[in-house]
C-alpha positions, 0 to 999 in steps of 0.5 A: 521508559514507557509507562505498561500494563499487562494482563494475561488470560488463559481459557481451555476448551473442549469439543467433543472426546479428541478435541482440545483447544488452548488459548492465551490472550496478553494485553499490554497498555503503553503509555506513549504520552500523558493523553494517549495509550497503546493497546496491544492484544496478542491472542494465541490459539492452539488447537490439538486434533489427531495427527498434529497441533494448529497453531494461531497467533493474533496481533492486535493493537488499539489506540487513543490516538489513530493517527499514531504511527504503528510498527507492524512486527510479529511478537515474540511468542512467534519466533519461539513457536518456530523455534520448537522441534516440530515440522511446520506448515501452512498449506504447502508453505514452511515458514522460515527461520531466516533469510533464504538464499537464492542462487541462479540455478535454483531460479526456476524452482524457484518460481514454478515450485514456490512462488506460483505454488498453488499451496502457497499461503505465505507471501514472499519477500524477494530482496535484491543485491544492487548492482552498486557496492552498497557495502552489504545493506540490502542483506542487512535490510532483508535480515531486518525485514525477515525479523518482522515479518517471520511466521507471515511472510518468508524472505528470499535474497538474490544476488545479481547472477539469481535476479537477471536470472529472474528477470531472464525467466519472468519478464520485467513486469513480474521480476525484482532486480538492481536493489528492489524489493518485491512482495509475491502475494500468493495468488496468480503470478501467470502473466503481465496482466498479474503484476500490480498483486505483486507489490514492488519497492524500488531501491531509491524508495527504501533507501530514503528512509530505512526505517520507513522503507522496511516499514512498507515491505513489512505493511504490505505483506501483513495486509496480505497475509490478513486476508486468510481465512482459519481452519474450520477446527479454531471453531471450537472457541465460538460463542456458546451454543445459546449464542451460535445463531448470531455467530453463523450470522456475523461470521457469514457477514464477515466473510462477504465483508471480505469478499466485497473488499477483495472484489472493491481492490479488484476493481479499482485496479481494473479501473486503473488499468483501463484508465492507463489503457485509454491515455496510451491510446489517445497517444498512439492515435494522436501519433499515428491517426489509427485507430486500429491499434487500440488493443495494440496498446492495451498492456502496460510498457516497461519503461512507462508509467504504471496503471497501478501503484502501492500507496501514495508515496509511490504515486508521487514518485511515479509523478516525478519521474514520469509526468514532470513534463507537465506537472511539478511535485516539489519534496517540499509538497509532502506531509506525513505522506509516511503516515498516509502509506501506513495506512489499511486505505494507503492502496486506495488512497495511492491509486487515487492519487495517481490517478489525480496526478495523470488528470492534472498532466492531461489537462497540462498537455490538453492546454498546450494543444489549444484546450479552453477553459481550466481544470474543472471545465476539462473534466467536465467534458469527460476526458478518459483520464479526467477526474470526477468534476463534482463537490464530493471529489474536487473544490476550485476554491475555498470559502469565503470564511477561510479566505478572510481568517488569516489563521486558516489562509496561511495554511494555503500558503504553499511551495511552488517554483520560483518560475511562477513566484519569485518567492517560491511560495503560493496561495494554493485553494484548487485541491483534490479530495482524495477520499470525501470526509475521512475525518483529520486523515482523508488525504488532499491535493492542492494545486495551483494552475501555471498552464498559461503562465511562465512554465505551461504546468501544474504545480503541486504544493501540497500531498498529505492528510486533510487536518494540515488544511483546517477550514471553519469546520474543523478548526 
């Protein structure tokens, strides 16, 4: 049993004759281990105003420890709120006390009435039935999801005849079928172009780990659901007026903090599609040698890679189905990759990622048509699916003083296939930085280069967080 401590406070507030605010704040300390502690801090706000009662509940958590896996849920006190006999909304969105059930016939409300609402304010959870007899666990997994999730997001099940209906009305880039399970953010849900804001979980992605698997879903809607912005009327629990300057002036640089964010994953996004938008043309030209189809292949095929991914769990699965031809990514390669997913940077870190991995296949590819010269050369010359050739973004080798600490090499020592090494082990040092610095968590990529060996391809050993590779500074 964990070791708690618990302080609860408790303050009312008044603003003006007709407006009142309530708000309670619990503290909860969870002993995890002899040198680490949670905090957990939930803040309940209510104010009353003519007409009604706005309701908001804050979940927060500090640690000891930030690479300590933490499991997002809502707290208790929301399902008791949900549960009182009061009509409840949040834009044109109603929060859900259970799953909801989705039938063929109702796909079209659906999707015109809900899903692209412009009201909407709650993301939506579609769970899917596979089209294998999985003895009922996708409607397990959605009731366990929605019990996370309850108060922030809603949960929607489709048996098989509502998901091909789906797929029917939609399209494949914007549908769930056969198992997945989709996050619909409430934002624009128009067209193909609109898909990577809609996060998808395919089956096998969840299946592996269950535990895991409702984790993402669950990470991924509480990201979404963060980004809202309160009703003017919580104002009332700002800093005294002495303190309203300073106030106005944090709460403005909050806001364009936020803007800035979006626009940063809006971005990257762009650039991921546009990355993905030169190679399928490179490709086309290289089969057809026209130029004229460049707008041709600008979108995306739906049985191709993505330009886009969730995190990088996501990107190393996409690397083994799509980009096996020339580049090998063993299981074995993965470390606390779960953790890196769970992450508020995992989108980014995902999406780099992948774009690391679409490198090394082109350079696998550009190799077995003659190209000179290794890695760092190839991108160096500026391919459109390079990666930056720069200290900051990648490293061909490792110091002298790692190669001669054996403490510190035999971290390099990696899995790779038995085709380049018989002992199926490697001395890896090229490796991509993910994100430069970031301390223990920045994620890194090692590979080694087999373009003119045995097997024509680059092999991935390892995926995971910087502090498995210490080197002289961090050891």
């Amino acid at each position: 049993m964990k070791d708690r401590l618990r302080r609860i406070e408790v303050r009312v507030v008044k603003s003006g004759v007709e407006t009142t605010g309530f708000e309670a704040i619990t503290y909860d300390e969870y002993k995890e281990k002899p040198e680490s502690t949670q905090r957990w801090i939930v803040v309940v706000r209510a104010v009353v105003v003519e007409g009604g009662v706005y309701v908001c509940v804050e979940n927060r958590v500090e640690a000891d420890d930030p690479t300590a896996p933490v499991r997002i849920g809502r707290p208790r006190v929301v399902a008791e709120l949900l549960g009182l006999p009061s009509q409840r909304a949040l834009g044109s969105s109603t929060p859900l006390r259970g799953a909801q059930e989705i039938s063929e016939d109702q796909i079209k409300w659906f999707v015109e009435s809900l899903l692209r609402s412009s009201g909407r304010r709650l993301p939506a959870i579609v769970c899917t039935e596979p089209r294998r007899d999985d003895h009922g666990n996708w409607r397990k997994r959605a009731e366990k999801i929605h019990r996370r999730v309850e108060g922030f997001a809603n949960v929607f099940t489709m048996e098989v005849e509502a998901w091909e209906g789906l797929k029917r009305y939609l399209g494949e880039c914007l549908a769930v079928w056969d198992g997945a399970v989709r996050v619909y953010a409430p934002s624009s849900l128009a067209g193909c172009a609109d898909s990577f804001r809609h996060r998808y979980f395919r089956e096998e992605q969840i299946e592996r780990s269950w535990e895991h698997g409702v984790d993402r879903v669950v990470s991924t809607a509480a990201r979404m659901s963060s980004k809202q912005r309160l009703p003017r009327e919580f104002s009332i629990f700002a800093a005294p007026v002495a303190a309203r300057t300073d106030l106005v002036r944090i709460e403005s640089l909050e806001e364009e903090k936020l803007e800035l964010q979006i626009a940063l994953e809006e971005i990257e996004s762009e650039l991921n599609r546009a990355n993905g938008h030169l190679d399928r043309l490179r490709e086309a030209c290289d089969r057809s040698g026209m130029s004229d189809i460049f707008w041709g292949a600008k979108d995306e095929v739906a049985d191709g890679p993505p330009d886009n991914v969730d995190d990088i769990e996501d990107a190393v699965l996409n690397a083994q189905v799509y980009l096996s031809d020339w580049v090998a990514l063993p299981g074995g390669a993965l470390r606390d990759v779960e953790l890196l997913s769970n992450q508020p940077q995992s989108e980014v870190w995902g999406n780099t990622c992948w774009r690391g991995f679409r490198a090394l296949a082109s350079y696998a590819r550009a190799k077995s048509r003659g190209c000179e010269g290794g890695f760092w050369e190839w991108c160096q010359s500026g391919p459109a699916q390079g990666w930056p050739a720069t200290d900051k973004k990648l490293s061909m080798n490792e110091s002298e003083a790692v190669r001669n600490n054996p403490k510190l090499w035999e971290h390099r020592l990696l899995p790779v296939d038995s085709g380049v090494d018989p002992s199926g082990r490697i001395y890896m040092v090229a490796h991509l930085k993910i994100q430069e610095g970031g301390g223990d968590l920045a994620p890194r990529v090692y590979f080694y280069d087999d373009t003119q060996g045995r097997t024509k391809k680059v092999h991935v050993g390892f995926v995971g967080p910087h502090r498995y590779m210490p080197n002289t500074k961090t050891s």
